[in-house]
Structure formats: C-alpha cells, structure tokens
C-alpha positions in Angstrom: 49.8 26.5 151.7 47.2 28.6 154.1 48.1 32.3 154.8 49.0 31.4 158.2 51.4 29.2 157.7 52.8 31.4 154.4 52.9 34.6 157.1 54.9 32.1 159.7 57.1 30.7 156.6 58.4 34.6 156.0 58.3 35.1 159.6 60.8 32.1 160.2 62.8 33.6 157.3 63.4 36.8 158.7 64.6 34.9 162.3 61.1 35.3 164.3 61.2 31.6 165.2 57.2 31.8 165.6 57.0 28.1 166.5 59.9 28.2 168.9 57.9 28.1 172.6 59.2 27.8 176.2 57.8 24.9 178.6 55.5 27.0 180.9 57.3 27.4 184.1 60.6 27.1 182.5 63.2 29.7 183.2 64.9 32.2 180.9 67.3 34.7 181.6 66.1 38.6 181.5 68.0 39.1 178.3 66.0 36.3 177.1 62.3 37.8 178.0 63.5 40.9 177.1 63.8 40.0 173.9 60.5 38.1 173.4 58.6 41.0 174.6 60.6 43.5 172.1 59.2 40.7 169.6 55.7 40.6 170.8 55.3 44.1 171.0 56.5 44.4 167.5 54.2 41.6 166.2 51.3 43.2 167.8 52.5 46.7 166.1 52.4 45.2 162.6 49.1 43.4 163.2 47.4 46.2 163.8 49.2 48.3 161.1 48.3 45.1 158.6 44.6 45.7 160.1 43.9 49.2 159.8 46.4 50.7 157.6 48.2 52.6 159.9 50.0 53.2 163.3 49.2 57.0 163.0 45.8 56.4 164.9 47.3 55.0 167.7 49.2 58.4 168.4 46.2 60.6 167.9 43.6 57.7 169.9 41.5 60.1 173.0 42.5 59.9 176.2 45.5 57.5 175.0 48.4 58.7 177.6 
C-alpha cells in the first residue's frame, strides 16, 4: 500500500469519506456544504501542519490580517 492511499485508509476510518464526491452541478443543501468546507479547511490546516511542523507561523505570518 502507497502513502496515499494508507493516509486516505485512516482518513476513511476516522469518517472523512475522502473518496465520497458530488456530480458537478449537483445540488446540496447549506448544511451539506457547510460541512465540506469545515472539512476542507481542516484538511488544508493539517497539511500544512504535516508540512512545516507547525500552525504557529500562520499566526505570526507579515501583513497576514
């Protein structure tokens, strides 16, 4: 098994359905993109803290307001 697919396998495991996708131009209710963007926003969050180690620098980054 690739680290890809192990990282999706634990994803899946802890309920981020990471192969679960929408037909484009399908419809979904608020509550339903709501939820996907908490997701993606928190994916994002831990790709850049598996990256550089931290999320501090994104507090302290210039001109970041």
């Amino acid at each position: 098994m690739n680290k890809g697919s192990e990282r999706e396998s634990l994803l899946e495991k802890l309920g981020c359905l990471v192969k679960r996708t929408t037909p484009e131009g399908s419809e979904v209710s608020v509550e339903e993109a709501t939820q996907a963007a908490e997701r993606c926003a928190a994916n994002v969050l831990r790709a850049v803290r598996a990256h550089i180690g931290t999320l501090e620098l994104l507090l302290v980054w210039p001109n970041c307001h």
